[in-house]
C-alpha positions in Angstrom: -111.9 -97.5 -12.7 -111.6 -99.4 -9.6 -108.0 -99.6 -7.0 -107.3 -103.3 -8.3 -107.7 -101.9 -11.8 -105.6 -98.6 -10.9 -102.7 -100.8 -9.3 -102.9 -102.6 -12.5 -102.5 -99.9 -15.4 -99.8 -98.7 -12.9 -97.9 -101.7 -13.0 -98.6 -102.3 -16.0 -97.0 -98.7 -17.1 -94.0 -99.5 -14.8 -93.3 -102.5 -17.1 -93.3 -100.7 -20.1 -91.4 -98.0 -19.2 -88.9 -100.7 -17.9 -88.9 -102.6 -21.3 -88.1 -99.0 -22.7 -85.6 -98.6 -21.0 -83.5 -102.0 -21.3 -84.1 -101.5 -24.7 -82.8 -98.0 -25.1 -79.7 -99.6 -23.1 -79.3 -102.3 -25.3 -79.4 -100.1 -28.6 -77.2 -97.9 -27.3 -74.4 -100.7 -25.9 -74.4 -101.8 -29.8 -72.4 -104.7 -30.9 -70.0 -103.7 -27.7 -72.2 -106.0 -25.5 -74.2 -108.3 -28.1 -73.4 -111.7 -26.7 -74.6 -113.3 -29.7 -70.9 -113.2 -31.7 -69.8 -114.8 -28.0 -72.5 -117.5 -28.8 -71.6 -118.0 -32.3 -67.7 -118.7 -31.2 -68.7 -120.8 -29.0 -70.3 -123.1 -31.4 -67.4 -122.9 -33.8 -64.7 -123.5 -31.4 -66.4 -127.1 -29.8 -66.8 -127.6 -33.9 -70.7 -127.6 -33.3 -71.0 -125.8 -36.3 -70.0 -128.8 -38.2 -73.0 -131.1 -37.4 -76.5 -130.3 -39.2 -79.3 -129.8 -36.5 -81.5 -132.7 -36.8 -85.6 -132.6 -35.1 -84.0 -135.4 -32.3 -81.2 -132.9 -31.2 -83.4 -130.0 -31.4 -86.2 -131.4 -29.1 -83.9 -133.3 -26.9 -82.0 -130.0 -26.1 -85.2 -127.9 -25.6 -87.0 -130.8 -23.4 -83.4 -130.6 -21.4 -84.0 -126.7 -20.5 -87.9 -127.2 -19.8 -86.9 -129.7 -17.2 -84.5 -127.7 -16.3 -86.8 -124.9 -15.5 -88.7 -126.7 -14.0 -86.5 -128.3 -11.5 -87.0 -131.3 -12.9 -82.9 -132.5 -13.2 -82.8 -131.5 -9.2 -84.8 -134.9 -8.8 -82.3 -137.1 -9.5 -79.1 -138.2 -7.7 -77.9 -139.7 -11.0 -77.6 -137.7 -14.5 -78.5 -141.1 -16.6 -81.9 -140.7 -14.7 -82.6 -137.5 -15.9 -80.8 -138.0 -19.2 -83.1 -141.3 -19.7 -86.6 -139.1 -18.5 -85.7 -136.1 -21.4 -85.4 -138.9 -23.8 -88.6 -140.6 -23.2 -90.3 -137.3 -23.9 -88.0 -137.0 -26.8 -89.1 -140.1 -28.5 -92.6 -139.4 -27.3 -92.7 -135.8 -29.1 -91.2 -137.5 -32.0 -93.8 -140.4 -32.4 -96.8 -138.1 -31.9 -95.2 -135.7 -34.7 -94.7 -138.9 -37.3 -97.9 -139.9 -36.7 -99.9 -137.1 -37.2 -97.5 -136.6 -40.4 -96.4 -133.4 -39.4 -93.3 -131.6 -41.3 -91.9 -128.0 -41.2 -90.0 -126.2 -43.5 -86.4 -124.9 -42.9 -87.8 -121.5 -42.7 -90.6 -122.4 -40.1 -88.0 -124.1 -38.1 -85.8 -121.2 -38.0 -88.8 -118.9 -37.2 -89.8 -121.2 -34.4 -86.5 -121.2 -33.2 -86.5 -117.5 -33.3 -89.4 -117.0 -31.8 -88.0 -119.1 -28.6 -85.4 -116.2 -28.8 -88.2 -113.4 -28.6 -90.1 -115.0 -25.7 -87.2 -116.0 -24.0 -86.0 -112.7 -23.6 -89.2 -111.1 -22.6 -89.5 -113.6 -19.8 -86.2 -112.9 -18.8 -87.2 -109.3 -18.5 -90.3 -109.9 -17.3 -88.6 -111.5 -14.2 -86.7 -107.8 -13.8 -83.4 -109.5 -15.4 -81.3 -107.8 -17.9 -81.3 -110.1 -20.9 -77.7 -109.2 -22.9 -76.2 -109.3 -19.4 -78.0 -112.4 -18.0 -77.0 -113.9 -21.3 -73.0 -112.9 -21.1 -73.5 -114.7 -17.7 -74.2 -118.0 -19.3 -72.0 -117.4 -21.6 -69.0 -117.0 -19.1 -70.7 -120.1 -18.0 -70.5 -122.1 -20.7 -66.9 -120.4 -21.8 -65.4 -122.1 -18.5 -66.1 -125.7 -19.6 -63.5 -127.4 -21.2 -63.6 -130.8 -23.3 -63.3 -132.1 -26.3 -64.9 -132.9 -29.5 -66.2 -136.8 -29.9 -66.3 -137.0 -33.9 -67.6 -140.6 -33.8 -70.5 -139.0 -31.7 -70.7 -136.2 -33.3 -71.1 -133.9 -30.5 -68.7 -131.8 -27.9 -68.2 -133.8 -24.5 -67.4 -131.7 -21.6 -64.5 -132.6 -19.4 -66.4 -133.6 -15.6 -62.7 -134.1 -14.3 -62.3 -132.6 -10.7 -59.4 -130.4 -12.2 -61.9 -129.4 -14.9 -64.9 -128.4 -12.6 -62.5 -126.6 -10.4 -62.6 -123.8 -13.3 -66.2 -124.0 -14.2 -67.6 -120.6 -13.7 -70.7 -120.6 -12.2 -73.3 -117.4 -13.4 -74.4 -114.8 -10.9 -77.8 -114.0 -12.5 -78.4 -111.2 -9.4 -75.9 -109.1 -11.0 -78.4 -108.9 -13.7 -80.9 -107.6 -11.8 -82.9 -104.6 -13.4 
């Protein structure tokens, strides 16, 4: 083998050996530190729970957090802008799928919802994050918005006051560091 083939495996190794050991971490933490009963409160207490995920919500909110990754929402000086661009793509998505006559199965929505989970939390290793505590950051995040719960719109509207924002918790990913 060659040196750029050497540094590779090496690296390469140094991953693994990193994945085993988050893992081993996170099996041994338990339920102590598993975020995801945090997650599931959170949905039942903004009464999210309630409303029955429909294609439109689901691609709006994952088209929301691509842009976001992207940067995209840092474009705009006004949150209509970027709300008006992610539904665009939305309706886009959506009129692509219709035509083509495409339809999924509970089940293979739930496993491609899943699957987001998997991948997700690779990446987030893969960027030398912890993933159950880069997760508990978001949800402190997410924990320190208040509002209320629009039942005409079906949907939880977070409070934007000054007062409110002055208690929004803000996540500190570099604690999460690996």
């Amino acid at each position: 083998m060659n040196n750029k083939q050497d540094e590779y495996y090496k690296g390469y190794e140094e991953g693994l050996e990193a994945g085993r050991v988050i893992a081993n971490q996170m099996y041994q933490d338990g339920f102590d530190n598993n975020p995801l009963p945090r997650i599931v409160m959170w949905n039942i207490d903004r009464k999210l729970d309630t409303v029955e995920p429909d294609d439109s919500s689901v691609v709006y909110c994952k088209l929301e957090e691509l842009f976001e990754f992207l940067g995209i929402n840092k474009c705009f000086k006004d949150e209509k802008q970027f709300k008006y661009l992610v539904n665009k793509y939305k309706k886009y998505i959506l009129e692509e799928a219709s035509a083509m006559n495409a339809k999924a199965t509970i089940e293979e929505k739930i496993d491609a919802l899943c699957d987001d989970t998997v991948f997700n939390t690779g990446f987030v290793m893969r960027y030398g994050y912890d993933p159950t505590m880069a997760l508990t950051e978001t949800i402190l995040e997410i924990e320190s918005r208040t509002g209320a719960y629009d039942e005409e719109l079906s949907k939880w509207i977070k409070d934007k006051s000054e007062e409110a924002r002055s208690r929004w918790y803000e996540a500190r990913y570099e604690k999460c560091l690996i």
